[in-house]
C-alpha positions as CSV (number, residue, x, y, z in Angstrom):
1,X,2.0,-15.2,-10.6
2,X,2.4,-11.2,-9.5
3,X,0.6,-10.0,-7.0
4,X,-0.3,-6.4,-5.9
5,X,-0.5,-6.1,-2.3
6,X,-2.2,-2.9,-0.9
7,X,-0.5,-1.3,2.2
8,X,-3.4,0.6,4.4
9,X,-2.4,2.6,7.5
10,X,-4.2,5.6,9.1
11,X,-3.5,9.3,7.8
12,X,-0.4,9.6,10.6
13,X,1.5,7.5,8.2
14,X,1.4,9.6,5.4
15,X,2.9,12.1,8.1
16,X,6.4,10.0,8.4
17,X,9.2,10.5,6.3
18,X,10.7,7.5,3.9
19,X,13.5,7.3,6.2
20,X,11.3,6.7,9.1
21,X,9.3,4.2,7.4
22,X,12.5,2.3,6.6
23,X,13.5,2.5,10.3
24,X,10.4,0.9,11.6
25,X,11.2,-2.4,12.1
26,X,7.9,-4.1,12.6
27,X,6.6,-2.7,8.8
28,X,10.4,-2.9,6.8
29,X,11.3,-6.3,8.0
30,X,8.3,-7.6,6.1
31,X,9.9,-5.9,3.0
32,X,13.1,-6.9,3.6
33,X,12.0,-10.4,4.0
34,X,10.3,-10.2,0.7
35,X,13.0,-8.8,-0.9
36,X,15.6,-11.7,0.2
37,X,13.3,-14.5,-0.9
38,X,13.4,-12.7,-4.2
39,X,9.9,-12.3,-4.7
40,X,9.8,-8.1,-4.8
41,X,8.8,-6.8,-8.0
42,X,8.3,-2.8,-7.2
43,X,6.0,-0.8,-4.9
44,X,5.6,2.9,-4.3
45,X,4.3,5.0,-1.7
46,X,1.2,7.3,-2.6
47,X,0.3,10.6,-2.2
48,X,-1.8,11.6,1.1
49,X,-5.8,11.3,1.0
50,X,-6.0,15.0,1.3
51,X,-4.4,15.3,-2.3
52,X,-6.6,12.4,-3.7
53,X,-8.9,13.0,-6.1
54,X,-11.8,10.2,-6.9
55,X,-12.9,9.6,-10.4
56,X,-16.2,7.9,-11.4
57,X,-17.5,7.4,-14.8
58,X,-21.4,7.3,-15.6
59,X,-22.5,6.8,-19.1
60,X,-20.9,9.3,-21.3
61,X,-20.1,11.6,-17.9
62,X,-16.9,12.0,-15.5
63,X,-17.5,13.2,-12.5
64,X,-14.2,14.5,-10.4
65,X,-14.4,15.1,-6.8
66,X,-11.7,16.2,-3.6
67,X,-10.3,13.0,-1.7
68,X,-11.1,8.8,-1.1
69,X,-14.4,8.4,0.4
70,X,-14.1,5.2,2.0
71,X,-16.2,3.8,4.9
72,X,-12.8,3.3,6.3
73,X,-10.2,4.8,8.9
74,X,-7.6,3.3,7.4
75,X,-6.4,4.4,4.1
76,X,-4.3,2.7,1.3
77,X,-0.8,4.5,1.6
78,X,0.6,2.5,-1.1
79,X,1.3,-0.7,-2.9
80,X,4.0,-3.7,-3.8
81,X,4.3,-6.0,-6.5
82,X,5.3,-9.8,-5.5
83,X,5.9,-12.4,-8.5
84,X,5.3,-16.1,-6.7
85,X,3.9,-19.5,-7.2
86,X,0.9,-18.5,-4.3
87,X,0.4,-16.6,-1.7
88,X,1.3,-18.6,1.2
89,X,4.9,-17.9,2.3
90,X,4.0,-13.4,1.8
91,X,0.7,-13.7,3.5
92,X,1.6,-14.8,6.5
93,X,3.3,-11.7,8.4
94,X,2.4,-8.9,5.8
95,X,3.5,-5.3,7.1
96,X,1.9,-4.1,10.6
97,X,0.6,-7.8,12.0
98,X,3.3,-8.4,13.6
């Protein structure tokens, strides 16, 4: 079964580069982890909240509008795939709990 995982940080995150992402250990070990077991299917990185724009449909209408409005302060800074049987070996140290 594939799974989409969503990766949530705070806005500072979208502030580091790839390379620093790769050289924190406590996120990319999770990743590399994944990525040995075989599991890995793809992922990418998104664009920063203060490019987002939030599309909602009513009826016949689209309304557009500037950035995610969550009730959050965490935001969703990007996503991987993971094809396994469950979710048991991934879910237990997923990026930034450890």
């Amino acid at each position: 079964m594939r799974y989409m995982l969503m990766i949530c940080g705070d806005e500072a995150d979208h502030e580091k580069g790839p390379e620093e992402m790769r050289n924190d250990p406590e996120r990319f070990s999770w990743f590399e982890e994944m990525d040995r077991r075989g599991v890995l299917r793809g992922g990418n990185r998104l664009r920063p909240p203060s490019d987002a724009t939030t599309v909602r449909v009513r009826g016949e209408e689209v309304l557009l509008s500037d950035g995610p409005f969550a009730e959050s302060r965490e935001q969703m800074g990007g996503y991987d795939l993971i094809e396994c049987e469950n979710l048991d070996g991934p879910s237990r140290s997923p990026p930034g709990t450890r």
